[in-house]
N, C-alpha and C positions, 0 to 999 in steps of 0.2 A: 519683628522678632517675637512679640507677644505670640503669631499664629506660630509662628517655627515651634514655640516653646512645647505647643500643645499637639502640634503634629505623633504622629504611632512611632513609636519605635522598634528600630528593622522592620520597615515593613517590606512585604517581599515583593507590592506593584507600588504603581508609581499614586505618589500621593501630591496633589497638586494644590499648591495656594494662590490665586487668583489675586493680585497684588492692584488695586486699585490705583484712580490716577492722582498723583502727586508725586511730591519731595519727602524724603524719608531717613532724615537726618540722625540718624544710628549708625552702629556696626550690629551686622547680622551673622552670625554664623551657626553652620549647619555643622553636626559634631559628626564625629563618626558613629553614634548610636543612630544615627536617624537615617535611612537609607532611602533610596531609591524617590528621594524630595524631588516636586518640579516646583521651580516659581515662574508663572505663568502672569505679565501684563497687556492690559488691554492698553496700552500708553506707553506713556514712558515711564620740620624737628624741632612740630612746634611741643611737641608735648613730651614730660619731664620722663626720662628711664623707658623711653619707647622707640620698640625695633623694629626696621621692615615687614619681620614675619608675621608680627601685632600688629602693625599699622593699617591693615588692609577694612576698608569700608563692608565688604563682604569676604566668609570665608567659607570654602567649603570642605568638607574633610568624611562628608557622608558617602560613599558607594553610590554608582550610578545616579546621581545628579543629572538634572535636567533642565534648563533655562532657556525659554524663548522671549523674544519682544522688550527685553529688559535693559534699562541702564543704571550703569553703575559707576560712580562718582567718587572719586576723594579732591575736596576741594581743597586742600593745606596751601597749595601753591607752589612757584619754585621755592618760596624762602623754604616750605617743608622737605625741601631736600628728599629722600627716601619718602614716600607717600602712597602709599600702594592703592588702587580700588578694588582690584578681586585679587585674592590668594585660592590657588586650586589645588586639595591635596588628597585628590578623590579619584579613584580606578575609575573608569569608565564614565566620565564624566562630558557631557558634550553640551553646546551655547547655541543656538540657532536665531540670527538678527536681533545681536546683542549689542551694545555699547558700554565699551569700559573708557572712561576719560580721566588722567592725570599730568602729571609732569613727568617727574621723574621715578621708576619703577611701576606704572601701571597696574600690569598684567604679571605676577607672579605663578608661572606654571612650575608648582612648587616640585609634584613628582608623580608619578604613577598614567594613565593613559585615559589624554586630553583631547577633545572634537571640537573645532570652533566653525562653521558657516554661516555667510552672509553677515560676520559682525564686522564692526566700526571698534578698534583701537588707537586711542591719540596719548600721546602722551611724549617725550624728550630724552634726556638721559635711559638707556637701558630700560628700555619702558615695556620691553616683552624678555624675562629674564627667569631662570632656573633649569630645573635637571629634567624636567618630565619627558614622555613619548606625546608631544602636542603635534597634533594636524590641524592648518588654518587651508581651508579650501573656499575659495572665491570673498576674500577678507579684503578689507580695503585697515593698510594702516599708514594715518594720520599723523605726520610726523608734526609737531607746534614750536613755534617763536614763542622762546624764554622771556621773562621779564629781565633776564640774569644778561647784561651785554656779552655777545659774545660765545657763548653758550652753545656745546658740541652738543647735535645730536645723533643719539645711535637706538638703531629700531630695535636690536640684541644683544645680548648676553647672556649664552647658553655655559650650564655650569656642569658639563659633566667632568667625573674628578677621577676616572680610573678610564684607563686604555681597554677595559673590559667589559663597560657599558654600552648601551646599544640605545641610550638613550639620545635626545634631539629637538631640536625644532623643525618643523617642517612646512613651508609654504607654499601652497598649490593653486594657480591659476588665482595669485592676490594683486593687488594695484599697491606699491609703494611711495604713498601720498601722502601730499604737503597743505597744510593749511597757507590759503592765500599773502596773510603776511610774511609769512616763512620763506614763499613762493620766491617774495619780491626781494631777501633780502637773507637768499640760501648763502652770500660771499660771506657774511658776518655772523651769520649763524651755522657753519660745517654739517652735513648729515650726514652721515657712514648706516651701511647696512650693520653692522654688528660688528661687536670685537668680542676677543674671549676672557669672559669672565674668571672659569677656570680653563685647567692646561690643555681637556682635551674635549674645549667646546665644539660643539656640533649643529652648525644651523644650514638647511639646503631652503633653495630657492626653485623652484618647477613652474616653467612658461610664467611665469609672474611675469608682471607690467611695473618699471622702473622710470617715474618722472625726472626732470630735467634736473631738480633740486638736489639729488644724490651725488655727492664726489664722484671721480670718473674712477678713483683709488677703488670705491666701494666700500671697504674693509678698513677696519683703525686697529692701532695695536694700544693694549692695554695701557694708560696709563703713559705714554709713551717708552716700553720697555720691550724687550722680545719673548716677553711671559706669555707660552702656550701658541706660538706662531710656528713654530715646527712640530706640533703635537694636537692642533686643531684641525678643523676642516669644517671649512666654509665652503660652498659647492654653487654654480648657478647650473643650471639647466634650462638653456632655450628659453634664456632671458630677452623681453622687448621693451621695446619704449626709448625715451629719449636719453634714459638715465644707462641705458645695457648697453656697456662698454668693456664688452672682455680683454680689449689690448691693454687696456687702462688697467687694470685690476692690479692690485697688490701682486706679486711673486709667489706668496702663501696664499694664496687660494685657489679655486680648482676651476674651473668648467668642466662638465657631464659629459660628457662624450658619447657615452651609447645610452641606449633605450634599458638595458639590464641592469645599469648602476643605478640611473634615476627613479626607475621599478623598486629597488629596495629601502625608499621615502613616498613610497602610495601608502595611501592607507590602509587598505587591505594587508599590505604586510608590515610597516611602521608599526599600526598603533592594532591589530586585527580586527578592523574594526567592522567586516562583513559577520563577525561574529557578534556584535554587539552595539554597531552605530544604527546598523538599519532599524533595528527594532522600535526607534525612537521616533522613527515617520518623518525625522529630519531629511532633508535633500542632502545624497551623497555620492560621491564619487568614490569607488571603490579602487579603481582602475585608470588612474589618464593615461598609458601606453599601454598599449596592449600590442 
Protein backbone atom coordinates (compact mmCIF):
# COMPACT_ATOMS: atom_id res chain seq x y z
CA UNK A 1 0.00 0.00 0.00
CA UNK A 2 2.89 2.32 0.95
CA UNK A 3 4.03 2.17 -3.17
CA UNK A 4 0.06 2.62 -4.15
CA UNK A 5 0.27 5.66 -1.82
CA UNK A 6 2.99 7.33 -3.87
CA UNK A 7 2.06 6.21 -7.26
CA UNK A 8 1.00 9.71 -9.96
CA UNK A 9 -2.31 10.50 -10.07
CA UNK A 10 -4.52 9.98 -13.13
CA UNK A 11 -1.94 8.98 -14.84
CA UNK A 12 -2.76 8.52 -18.52
CA UNK A 13 -0.21 5.19 -19.14
CA UNK A 14 0.12 2.39 -17.22
CA UNK A 15 2.15 2.88 -14.12
CA UNK A 16 3.50 -0.51 -12.73
CA UNK A 17 4.47 -1.70 -9.05
CA UNK A 18 6.61 -4.79 -9.25
CA UNK A 19 5.22 -6.52 -5.97
CA UNK A 20 8.09 -8.55 -4.63
CA UNK A 21 7.84 -12.26 -3.17
CA UNK A 22 6.06 -12.68 -0.01
CA UNK A 23 2.81 -12.49 2.16
CA UNK A 24 1.40 -8.99 2.51
CA UNK A 25 -0.91 -8.89 5.15
CA UNK A 26 -3.00 -5.52 4.43
CA UNK A 27 -5.85 -4.21 2.68
CA UNK A 28 -4.73 -2.45 -0.42
CA UNK A 29 -6.67 -0.33 -2.39
CA UNK A 30 -6.36 1.56 -5.52
CA UNK A 31 -8.98 4.75 -5.42
CA UNK A 32 -10.32 6.18 -8.19
CA UNK A 33 -7.66 9.05 -8.43
CA UNK A 34 -5.15 6.80 -9.45
CA UNK A 35 -5.69 5.48 -12.84
CA UNK A 36 -4.39 3.25 -15.09
CA UNK A 37 -2.22 1.19 -11.84
CA UNK A 38 -0.63 -2.32 -12.94
CA UNK A 39 0.55 -4.55 -9.98
CA UNK A 40 2.80 -6.74 -11.46
CA UNK A 41 4.39 -10.04 -9.33
CA UNK A 42 7.31 -12.08 -9.94
CA UNK A 43 5.76 -14.91 -7.40
CA UNK A 44 2.97 -15.06 -5.78
CA UNK A 45 -17.45 -11.51 10.56
CA UNK A 46 -14.91 -11.55 12.45
CA UNK A 47 -14.47 -7.85 12.66
CA UNK A 48 -16.90 -5.43 14.61
CA UNK A 49 -19.37 -2.95 12.07
CA UNK A 50 -17.81 -4.56 8.81
CA UNK A 51 -19.44 -5.12 5.43
CA UNK A 52 -18.82 -7.11 2.40
CA UNK A 53 -18.09 -4.00 0.25
CA UNK A 54 -15.14 -3.16 3.09
CA UNK A 55 -14.09 -6.36 3.65
CA UNK A 56 -12.19 -7.03 0.56
CA UNK A 57 -8.28 -7.76 1.12
CA UNK A 58 -7.80 -5.65 -2.25
CA UNK A 59 -9.88 -3.12 -3.78
CA UNK A 60 -9.81 -1.50 -6.99
CA UNK A 61 -11.81 1.55 -8.02
CA UNK A 62 -9.02 3.21 -10.28
CA UNK A 63 -9.72 3.29 -14.30
CA UNK A 64 -8.10 0.75 -16.40
CA UNK A 65 -6.48 -1.46 -13.79
CA UNK A 66 -4.14 -4.05 -14.67
CA UNK A 67 -2.88 -7.24 -12.77
CA UNK A 68 -0.80 -10.16 -13.74
CA UNK A 69 0.84 -13.07 -11.87
CA UNK A 70 -0.81 -12.00 -8.61
CA UNK A 71 -2.65 -13.56 -5.66
CA UNK A 72 -5.02 -12.46 -3.55
CA UNK A 73 -6.17 -13.68 -0.23
CA UNK A 74 -8.76 -13.12 2.56
CA UNK A 75 -7.88 -15.48 5.02
CA UNK A 76 -11.19 -14.86 7.76
CA UNK A 77 -12.38 -18.30 7.06
CA UNK A 78 -15.75 -19.87 6.88
CA UNK A 79 -16.58 -18.67 10.52
CA UNK A 80 -15.90 -14.93 8.54
CA UNK A 81 -18.95 -15.55 6.77
CA UNK A 82 -19.00 -12.61 3.94
CA UNK A 83 -15.08 -12.33 3.44
CA UNK A 84 -14.17 -10.91 0.32
CA UNK A 85 -10.26 -11.01 -1.39
CA UNK A 86 -10.74 -8.67 -4.44
CA UNK A 87 -13.63 -6.03 -4.76
CA UNK A 88 -13.62 -4.52 -8.59
CA UNK A 89 -15.16 -1.36 -9.13
CA UNK A 90 -13.05 -0.19 -12.11
CA UNK A 91 -14.05 0.41 -15.96
CA UNK A 92 -11.95 -1.51 -17.80
CA UNK A 93 -10.33 -3.40 -15.55
CA UNK A 94 -8.60 -6.77 -16.70
CA UNK A 95 -6.41 -9.93 -14.38
CA UNK A 96 -4.28 -12.12 -16.32
CA UNK A 97 -2.93 -15.44 -14.18
CA UNK A 98 -4.34 -14.29 -11.25
CA UNK A 99 -5.56 -15.97 -8.03
CA UNK A 100 -8.20 -14.82 -5.79
CA UNK A 101 -8.76 -17.43 -2.78
CA UNK A 102 -11.62 -17.16 -0.04
CA UNK A 103 -14.76 -18.83 1.38
CA UNK A 104 -17.42 -17.25 0.99
CA UNK A 105 -17.91 -14.07 -1.29
CA UNK A 106 -14.36 -14.12 -2.90
CA UNK A 107 -14.59 -12.27 -5.97
CA UNK A 108 -16.77 -9.19 -5.94
CA UNK A 109 -17.24 -7.86 -9.42
CA UNK A 110 -18.72 -4.98 -8.00
CA UNK A 111 -19.72 -2.88 -11.47
CA UNK A 112 -18.51 -1.42 -14.44
CA UNK A 113 -16.41 -3.75 -17.38
CA UNK A 114 -14.29 -6.61 -16.04
CA UNK A 115 -11.44 -9.02 -17.96
CA UNK A 116 -10.21 -12.04 -16.21
CA UNK A 117 -7.70 -14.75 -18.08
CA UNK A 118 -5.93 -17.64 -17.15
CA UNK A 119 -7.02 -17.06 -13.31
CA UNK A 120 -7.52 -19.43 -10.47
CA UNK A 121 -10.86 -18.48 -8.18
CA UNK A 122 -11.64 -20.65 -5.05
CA UNK A 123 -13.82 -19.93 -2.74
CA UNK A 124 -17.76 -21.40 -1.43
CA UNK A 125 -20.78 -19.54 -0.78
CA UNK A 126 -21.41 -17.02 -3.87
CA UNK A 127 -17.93 -16.63 -4.28
CA UNK A 128 -18.17 -14.87 -7.83
CA UNK A 129 -21.07 -12.20 -6.96
CA UNK A 130 -22.40 -8.62 -8.19
CA UNK A 131 -23.56 -6.41 -11.12
CA UNK A 132 -20.57 -5.73 -13.43
CA UNK A 133 -19.99 -6.63 -17.38
CA UNK A 134 -17.27 -9.54 -16.26
CA UNK A 135 -15.58 -11.78 -18.93
CA UNK A 136 -13.78 -15.07 -17.36
CA UNK A 137 -12.01 -16.65 -20.52
CA UNK A 138 -10.05 -19.94 -20.11
CA UNK A 139 -10.59 -19.51 -15.77
CA UNK A 140 -10.52 -22.46 -13.86
CA UNK A 141 -13.01 -22.05 -10.73
CA UNK A 142 -12.21 -23.84 -7.76
CA UNK A 143 -15.18 -24.74 -5.84
CA UNK A 144 -13.70 -25.73 -1.59
CA UNK A 145 -15.03 -28.11 1.27
CA UNK A 146 -16.39 -25.67 4.17
CA UNK A 147 -15.25 -26.25 7.51
CA UNK A 148 -19.04 -25.44 8.13
CA UNK A 149 -20.79 -29.41 7.88
CA UNK A 150 -22.88 -29.47 5.43
CA UNK A 151 -22.33 -26.31 3.51
CA UNK A 152 -23.94 -25.30 -0.01
CA UNK A 153 -21.77 -24.35 -2.44
CA UNK A 154 -22.61 -21.79 -5.38
CA UNK A 155 -19.94 -20.45 -7.89
CA UNK A 156 -22.62 -17.31 -8.44
CA UNK A 157 -24.61 -14.72 -7.74
CA UNK A 158 -25.15 -12.22 -10.21
CA UNK A 159 -27.05 -9.01 -8.95
CA UNK A 160 -28.55 -7.23 -11.71
CA UNK A 161 -31.68 -5.24 -10.31
CA UNK A 162 -33.47 -3.73 -13.39
CA UNK A 163 -34.97 -5.71 -16.50
CA UNK A 164 -32.92 -2.73 -18.38
CA UNK A 165 -29.56 -3.79 -17.62
CA UNK A 166 -27.37 -5.40 -19.82
CA UNK A 167 -25.11 -6.25 -17.21
CA UNK A 168 -23.67 -10.10 -16.39
CA UNK A 169 -21.38 -12.61 -15.74
CA UNK A 170 -19.97 -14.39 -18.34
CA UNK A 171 -17.91 -17.55 -18.76
CA UNK A 172 -15.80 -18.64 -21.73
CA UNK A 173 -13.98 -21.85 -22.36
CA UNK A 174 -13.59 -22.05 -18.07
CA UNK A 175 -13.25 -25.64 -16.02
CA UNK A 176 -15.85 -25.62 -13.19
CA UNK A 177 -13.60 -27.24 -10.53
CA UNK A 178 -13.58 -28.88 -7.19
CA UNK A 179 -10.95 -29.10 -4.83
CA UNK A 180 -10.10 -32.67 -4.08
CA UNK A 181 -11.78 -33.04 -0.70
CA UNK A 182 -14.80 -31.48 -1.97
CA UNK A 183 -14.35 -34.00 -4.82
CA UNK A 184 -14.72 -36.86 -2.55
CA UNK A 185 -17.46 -35.63 -0.52
CA UNK A 186 -19.71 -33.44 -3.30
CA UNK A 187 -23.11 -35.70 -1.40
CA UNK A 188 -22.47 -33.49 1.85
CA UNK A 189 -21.32 -30.57 0.54
CA UNK A 190 -24.14 -29.60 -2.60
CA UNK A 191 -22.45 -27.30 -5.58
CA UNK A 192 -24.83 -25.44 -7.83
CA UNK A 193 -23.53 -23.24 -10.57
CA UNK A 194 -25.22 -20.12 -9.35
CA UNK A 195 -28.52 -18.81 -7.97
CA UNK A 196 -29.93 -15.32 -8.29
CA UNK A 197 -28.85 -12.89 -6.09
CA UNK A 198 -31.15 -10.21 -7.39
CA UNK A 199 -34.37 -10.76 -9.61
CA UNK A 200 -32.96 -10.36 -12.91
CA UNK A 201 -29.49 -12.08 -12.48
CA UNK A 202 -27.58 -12.89 -15.29
CA UNK A 203 -24.87 -15.52 -15.56
CA UNK A 204 -24.11 -17.46 -19.11
CA UNK A 205 -21.78 -20.42 -19.39
CA UNK A 206 -19.90 -20.78 -23.13
CA UNK A 207 -18.34 -24.36 -24.08
CA UNK A 208 -17.00 -24.42 -20.42
CA UNK A 209 -15.99 -27.81 -18.86
CA UNK A 210 -18.40 -28.97 -15.90
CA UNK A 211 -16.86 -31.70 -13.43
CA UNK A 212 -18.69 -34.51 -11.84
CA UNK A 213 -19.16 -32.60 -8.50
CA UNK A 214 -21.87 -30.21 -9.73
CA UNK A 215 -25.67 -31.00 -9.08
CA UNK A 216 -27.30 -32.44 -12.30
CA UNK A 217 -30.13 -29.44 -11.14
CA UNK A 218 -27.09 -27.07 -11.95
CA UNK A 219 -29.01 -24.07 -10.68
CA UNK A 220 -30.31 -23.25 -6.79
CA UNK A 221 -33.05 -21.01 -5.97
CA UNK A 222 -32.51 -18.33 -3.56
CA UNK A 223 -32.70 -19.15 -0.27
CA UNK A 224 -35.20 -21.71 -1.10
CA UNK A 225 -37.88 -19.25 -2.48
CA UNK A 226 -39.02 -18.42 -6.15
CA UNK A 227 -37.18 -14.93 -5.83
CA UNK A 228 -35.92 -13.86 -9.43
CA UNK A 229 -36.50 -17.55 -11.15
CA UNK A 230 -38.83 -16.17 -13.58
CA UNK A 231 -37.01 -12.94 -14.10
CA UNK A 232 -33.38 -14.41 -14.33
CA UNK A 233 -31.44 -16.06 -16.88
CA UNK A 234 -29.08 -18.39 -16.42
CA UNK A 235 -27.99 -19.80 -19.92
CA UNK A 236 -25.29 -22.86 -20.88
CA UNK A 237 -24.01 -23.02 -24.23
CA UNK A 238 -22.30 -26.11 -25.38
CA UNK A 239 -21.61 -27.16 -22.11
CA UNK A 240 -18.99 -30.40 -21.50
CA UNK A 241 -17.81 -32.69 -19.05
CA UNK A 242 -19.15 -34.89 -16.55
CA UNK A 243 -21.14 -32.31 -14.76
CA UNK A 244 -23.22 -30.96 -18.37
CA UNK A 245 -26.35 -32.32 -17.86
CA UNK A 246 -28.94 -30.30 -19.74
CA UNK A 247 -31.96 -32.86 -19.07
CA UNK A 248 -31.23 -32.48 -15.59
CA UNK A 249 -31.33 -28.72 -15.40
CA UNK A 250 -33.65 -26.82 -13.36
CA UNK A 251 -37.05 -25.62 -15.61
CA UNK A 252 -35.80 -21.95 -15.31
CA UNK A 253 -32.86 -22.11 -17.00
CA UNK A 254 -31.92 -22.08 -20.61
CA UNK A 255 -29.71 -23.85 -23.13
CA UNK A 256 -28.15 -21.65 -26.21
CA UNK A 257 -29.31 -22.91 -28.99
CA UNK A 258 -27.87 -20.96 -31.79
CA UNK A 259 -24.40 -19.35 -32.45
CA UNK A 260 -26.23 -15.57 -32.56
CA UNK A 261 -27.50 -15.66 -28.78
CA UNK A 262 -24.33 -17.10 -27.50
CA UNK A 263 -22.28 -14.25 -29.73
CA UNK A 264 -23.99 -11.63 -27.56
CA UNK A 265 -21.83 -12.93 -24.23
CA UNK A 266 -18.25 -12.80 -26.30
CA UNK A 267 -16.29 -10.40 -25.42
CA UNK A 268 -16.09 -8.25 -28.19
CA UNK A 269 -19.59 -7.35 -27.56
CA UNK A 270 -20.27 -8.07 -23.72
CA UNK A 271 -17.77 -6.08 -22.23
CA UNK A 272 -16.13 -4.22 -25.85
CA UNK A 273 -13.30 -5.40 -25.14
CA UNK A 274 -11.44 -5.32 -28.81
CA UNK A 275 -11.67 -1.67 -27.92
CA UNK A 276 -9.72 -1.94 -24.86
CA UNK A 277 -8.60 -5.56 -23.67
CA UNK A 278 -6.19 -5.94 -26.41
CA UNK A 279 -4.22 -3.15 -25.67
CA UNK A 280 -3.04 -4.74 -22.55
CA UNK A 281 -0.90 -7.58 -24.31
CA UNK A 282 -3.06 -9.99 -22.35
CA UNK A 283 -4.10 -13.26 -24.45
CA UNK A 284 -7.68 -12.72 -25.65
CA UNK A 285 -10.33 -13.97 -27.40
CA UNK A 286 -12.48 -11.64 -28.85
CA UNK A 287 -14.61 -13.87 -30.87
CA UNK A 288 -15.42 -17.82 -29.94
CA UNK A 289 -18.20 -18.21 -32.67
CA UNK A 290 -17.80 -16.81 -35.44
Amino acid sequence: MDAVKNAPIKSSSPYVIYIKSGIYNEQVKINSSLTNIMLLSLSVALTKSMTTFLSPTLIVEGQGFKAKGIQVRNTAGPAGHQAVALRVSADKSSFYQCTFDSFQDTLYVHNYRQFYRDCTIKGTIDYIFGNAWAVFQNCRLTAKKSTIVGQVNVYTAQGKTDRGQTTGISFQSCTFDATTDLARNSKAFPTYLGRPWKAYATTVLLRSRILAHVRPQGWLPWNASNFGLRTSYFAEYQSSGPGALPSSRVAWSKQIKTVTDANKYQASVFIQGNSWVKATNFPYTGALFT
